[in-house]
C-alpha positions in Angstrom: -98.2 -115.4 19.4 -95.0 -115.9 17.7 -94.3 -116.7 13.9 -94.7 -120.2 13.0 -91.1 -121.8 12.2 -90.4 -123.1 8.4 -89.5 -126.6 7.7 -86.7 -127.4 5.3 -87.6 -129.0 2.1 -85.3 -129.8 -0.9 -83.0 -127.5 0.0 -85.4 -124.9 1.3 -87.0 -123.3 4.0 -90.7 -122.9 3.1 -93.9 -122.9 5.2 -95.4 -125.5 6.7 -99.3 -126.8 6.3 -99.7 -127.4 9.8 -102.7 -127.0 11.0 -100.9 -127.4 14.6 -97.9 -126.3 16.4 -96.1 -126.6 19.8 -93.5 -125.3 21.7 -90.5 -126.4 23.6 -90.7 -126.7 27.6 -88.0 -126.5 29.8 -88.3 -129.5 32.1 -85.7 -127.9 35.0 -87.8 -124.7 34.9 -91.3 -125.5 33.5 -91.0 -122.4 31.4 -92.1 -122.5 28.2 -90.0 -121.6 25.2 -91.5 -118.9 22.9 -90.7 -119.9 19.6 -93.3 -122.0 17.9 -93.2 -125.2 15.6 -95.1 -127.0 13.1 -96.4 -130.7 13.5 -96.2 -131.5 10.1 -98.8 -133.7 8.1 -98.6 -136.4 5.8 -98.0 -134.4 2.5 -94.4 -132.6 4.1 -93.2 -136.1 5.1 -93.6 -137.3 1.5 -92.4 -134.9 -0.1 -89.0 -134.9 2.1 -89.1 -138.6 1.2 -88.7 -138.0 -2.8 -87.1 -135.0 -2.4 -84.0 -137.2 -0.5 -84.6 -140.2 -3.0 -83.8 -137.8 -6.2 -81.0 -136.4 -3.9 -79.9 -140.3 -3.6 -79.6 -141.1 -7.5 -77.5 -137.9 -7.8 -74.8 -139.2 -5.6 -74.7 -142.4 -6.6 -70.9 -143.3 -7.3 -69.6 -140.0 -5.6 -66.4 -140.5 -4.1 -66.0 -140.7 -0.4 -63.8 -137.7 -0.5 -67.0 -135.5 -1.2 -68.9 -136.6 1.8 -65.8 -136.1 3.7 -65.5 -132.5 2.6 -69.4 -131.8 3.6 -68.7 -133.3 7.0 -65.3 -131.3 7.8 -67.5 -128.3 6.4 -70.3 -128.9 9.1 -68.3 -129.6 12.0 -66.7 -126.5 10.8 -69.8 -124.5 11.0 -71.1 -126.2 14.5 -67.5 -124.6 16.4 -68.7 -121.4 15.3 -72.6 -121.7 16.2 -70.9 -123.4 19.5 -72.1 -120.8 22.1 -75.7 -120.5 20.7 -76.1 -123.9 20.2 -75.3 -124.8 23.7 -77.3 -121.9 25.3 -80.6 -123.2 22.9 -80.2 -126.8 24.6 -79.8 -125.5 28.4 -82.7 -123.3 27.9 -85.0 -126.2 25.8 -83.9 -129.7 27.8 -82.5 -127.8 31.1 -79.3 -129.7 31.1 -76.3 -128.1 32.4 -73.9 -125.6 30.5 -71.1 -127.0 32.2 -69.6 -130.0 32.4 -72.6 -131.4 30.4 -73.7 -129.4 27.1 -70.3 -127.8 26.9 -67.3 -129.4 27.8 -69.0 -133.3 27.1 -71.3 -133.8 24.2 -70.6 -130.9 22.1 -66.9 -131.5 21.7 -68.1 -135.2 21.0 -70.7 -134.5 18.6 -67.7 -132.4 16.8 -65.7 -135.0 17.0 -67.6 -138.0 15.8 -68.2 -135.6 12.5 -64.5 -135.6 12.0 -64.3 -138.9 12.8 -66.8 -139.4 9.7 -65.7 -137.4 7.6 -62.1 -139.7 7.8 -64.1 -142.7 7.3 -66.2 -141.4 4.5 -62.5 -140.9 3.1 -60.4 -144.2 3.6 -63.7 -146.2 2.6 -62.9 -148.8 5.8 -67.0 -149.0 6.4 -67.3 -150.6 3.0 -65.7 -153.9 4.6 -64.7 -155.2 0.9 -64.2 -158.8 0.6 -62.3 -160.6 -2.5 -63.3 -164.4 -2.5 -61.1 -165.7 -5.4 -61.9 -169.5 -4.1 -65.4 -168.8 -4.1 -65.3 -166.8 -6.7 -67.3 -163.9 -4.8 -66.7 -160.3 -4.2 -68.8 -158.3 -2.3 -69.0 -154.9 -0.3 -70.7 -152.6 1.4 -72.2 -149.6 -0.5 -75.3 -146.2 0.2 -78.5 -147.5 0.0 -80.6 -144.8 -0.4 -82.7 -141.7 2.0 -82.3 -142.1 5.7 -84.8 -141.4 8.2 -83.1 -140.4 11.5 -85.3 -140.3 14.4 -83.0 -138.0 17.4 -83.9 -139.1 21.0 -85.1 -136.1 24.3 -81.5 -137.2 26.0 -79.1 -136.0 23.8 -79.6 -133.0 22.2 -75.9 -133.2 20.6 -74.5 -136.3 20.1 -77.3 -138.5 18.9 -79.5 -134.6 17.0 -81.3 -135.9 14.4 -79.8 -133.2 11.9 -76.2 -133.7 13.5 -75.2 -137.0 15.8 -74.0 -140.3 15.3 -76.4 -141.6 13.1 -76.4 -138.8 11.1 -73.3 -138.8 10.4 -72.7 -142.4 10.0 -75.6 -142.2 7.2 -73.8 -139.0 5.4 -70.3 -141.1 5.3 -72.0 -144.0 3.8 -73.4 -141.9 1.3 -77.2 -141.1 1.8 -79.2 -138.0 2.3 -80.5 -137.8 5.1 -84.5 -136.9 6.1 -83.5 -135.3 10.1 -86.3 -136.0 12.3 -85.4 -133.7 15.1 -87.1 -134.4 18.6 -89.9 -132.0 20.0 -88.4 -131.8 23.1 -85.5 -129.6 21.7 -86.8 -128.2 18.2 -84.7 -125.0 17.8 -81.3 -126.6 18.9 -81.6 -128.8 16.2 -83.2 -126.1 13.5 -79.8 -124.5 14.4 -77.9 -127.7 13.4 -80.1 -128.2 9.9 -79.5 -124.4 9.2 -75.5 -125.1 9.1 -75.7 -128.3 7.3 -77.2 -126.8 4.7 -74.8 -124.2 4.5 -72.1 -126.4 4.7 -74.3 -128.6 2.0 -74.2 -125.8 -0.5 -70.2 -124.7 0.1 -69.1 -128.1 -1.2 -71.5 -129.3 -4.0 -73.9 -131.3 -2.3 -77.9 -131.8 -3.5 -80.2 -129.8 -2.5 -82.0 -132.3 -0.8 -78.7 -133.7 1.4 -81.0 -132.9 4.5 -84.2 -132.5 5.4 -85.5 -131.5 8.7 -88.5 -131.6 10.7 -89.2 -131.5 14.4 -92.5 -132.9 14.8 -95.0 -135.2 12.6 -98.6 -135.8 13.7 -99.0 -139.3 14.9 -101.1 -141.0 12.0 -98.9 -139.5 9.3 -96.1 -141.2 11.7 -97.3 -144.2 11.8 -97.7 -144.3 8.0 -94.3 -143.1 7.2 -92.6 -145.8 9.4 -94.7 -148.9 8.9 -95.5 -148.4 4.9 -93.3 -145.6 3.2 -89.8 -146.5 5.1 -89.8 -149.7 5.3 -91.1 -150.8 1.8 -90.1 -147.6 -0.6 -86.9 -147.0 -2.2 -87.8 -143.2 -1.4 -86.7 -144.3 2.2 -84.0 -146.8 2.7 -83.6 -147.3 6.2 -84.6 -145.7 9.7 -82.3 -145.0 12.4 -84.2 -144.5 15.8 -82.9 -144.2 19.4 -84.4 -143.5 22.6 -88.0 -143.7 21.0 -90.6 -146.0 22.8 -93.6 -145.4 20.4 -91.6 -144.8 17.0 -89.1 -147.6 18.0 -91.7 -149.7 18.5 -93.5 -149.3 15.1 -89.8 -149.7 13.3 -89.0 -153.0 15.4 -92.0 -154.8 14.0 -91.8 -153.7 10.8 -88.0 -154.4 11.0 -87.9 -158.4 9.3 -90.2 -156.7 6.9 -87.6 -154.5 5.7 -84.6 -157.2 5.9 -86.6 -159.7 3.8 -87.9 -156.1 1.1 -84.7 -154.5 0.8 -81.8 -157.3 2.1 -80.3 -154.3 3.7 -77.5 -155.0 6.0 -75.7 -153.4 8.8 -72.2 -152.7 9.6 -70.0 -150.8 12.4 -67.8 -148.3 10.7 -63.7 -148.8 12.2 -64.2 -145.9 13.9 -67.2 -147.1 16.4 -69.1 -144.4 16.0 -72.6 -145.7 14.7 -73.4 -148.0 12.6 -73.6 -147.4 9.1 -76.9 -147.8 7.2 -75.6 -149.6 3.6 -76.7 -152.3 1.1 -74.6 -155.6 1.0 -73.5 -156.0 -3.1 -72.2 -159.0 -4.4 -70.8 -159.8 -8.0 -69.4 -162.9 -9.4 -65.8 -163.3 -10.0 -64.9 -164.6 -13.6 -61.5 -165.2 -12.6 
């Protein structure tokens, strides 16, 4: 029996409390991996929730250069992990080296950081709107913790610890709280172990990221239809790909609009859209 993984908390790797585990199986093969997981239980989850909220109120008002630097810094990191990183995800989701893993979403899952990391920088995704007439001004700003929820079908572009949403949520400013999917746990362990590298070589908190790869289903089911949606320890949820999560989040969804009047916007870069709270101020003028 092999060692249990760890699970990264406030900007550590410490021990789970599971009290159960699992493994990854190659669908192509039916082999099953030997490294072995935790499915974590309610306690983990909340603590990764306050953990990414304190992390929040210390960024609040950081420049978008910052978050820029900590993206450049991970897609820095991912080149040189490139090899391992695409030999984890043939041997735990069976897709192909080449073109697939290789020459097609890793160079895009690269590039959508970069991508990111500019828009972090030039500050387009705020959409800022003067209204002199009206007398309104308003823009787009973080919002607080984000829960990503990465999908069995791309084990790159769309990781938990690394894709689109990911990144999306780290230019607008939030930590993030990395649910990575069971289906390829170690491929995205990899990803969380360089982000937090790359989290610590440019200043960010401790708690930037937070990453799991499996939590048992009531604890689940609490954390998206009571925590996330209604606690400022969690502003928003990005989930893709997921039948039973997704569903949970889509009915709690009008919940969260009406608790939080949290809005959406697509970053210039099309990349993903960007999880950020609409601010408005009157003008005196």
């Amino acid at each position: 029996m092999s060692q249990v993984q760890p699970i990264l908390i406030n900007g550590e790797w410490v021990a789970s409390k599971a009290t159960r585990t699992f493994r990854a199986v190659n669908p192509a093969t039916k082999e099953e991996h030997h490294i072995e997981f935790p499915v974590s239980p309610w306690e983990e989850c909340d603590a990764a929730c306050q953990a990414a909220h304190e992390a929040s109120v210390q960024m609040r008002g950081w420049p978008g250069d910052r978050f820029g630097a900590f993206l450049d810094a991970f897609a820095d990191r991912i080149e040189k992990r490139a090899e391992e990183l695409i030999t984890t995800a043939n041997l735990e989701t069976g897709y192909p080296i080449v073109p697939r893993l290789q020459d097609v979403e890793l160079p895009r899952t690269i590039n959508q950081m970069r991508q990111g990391a500019n828009a972090a920088r030039d500050g387009s995704w705020c959409n800022a709107v003067i209204d002199t007439a009206a007398g309104i001004r308003s823009m787009l700003g973080p919002g607080g913790p984000v829960c990503v929820f990465g999908p069995n079908n791309f084990p790159f572009a769309f990781n938990g610890a690394a894709g689109g949403d990911f990144v999306a949520a780290v230019a607008a400013g939030n930590p993030v709280i990395a649910k990575g999917h069971s289906t390829h746990p170690r491929t995205t362990q990899i990803f969380a172990e360089e982000a937090l590298k790359a989290a610590r070589e440019t200043g960010m908190p401790k708690a930037m990221i937070r990453e799991a790869r499996r939590f048992a289903r009531p604890p689940r089911a609490r954390f998206l239809s009571e925590l996330a949606p209604f606690s400022p320890a969690c502003f928003a949820q990005l989930t893709l790909g997921r039948r039973w999560s997704g569903g949970v989040s889509y009915r709690q969804s009008w919940f969260t609009a009406l608790r939080t009047k949290t809005a959406t916007s697509w970053s210039r870069t099309r990349f993903s859209p960007v999880p950020a709270t609409l601010v408005r101020s009157h003008d005196p003028r």
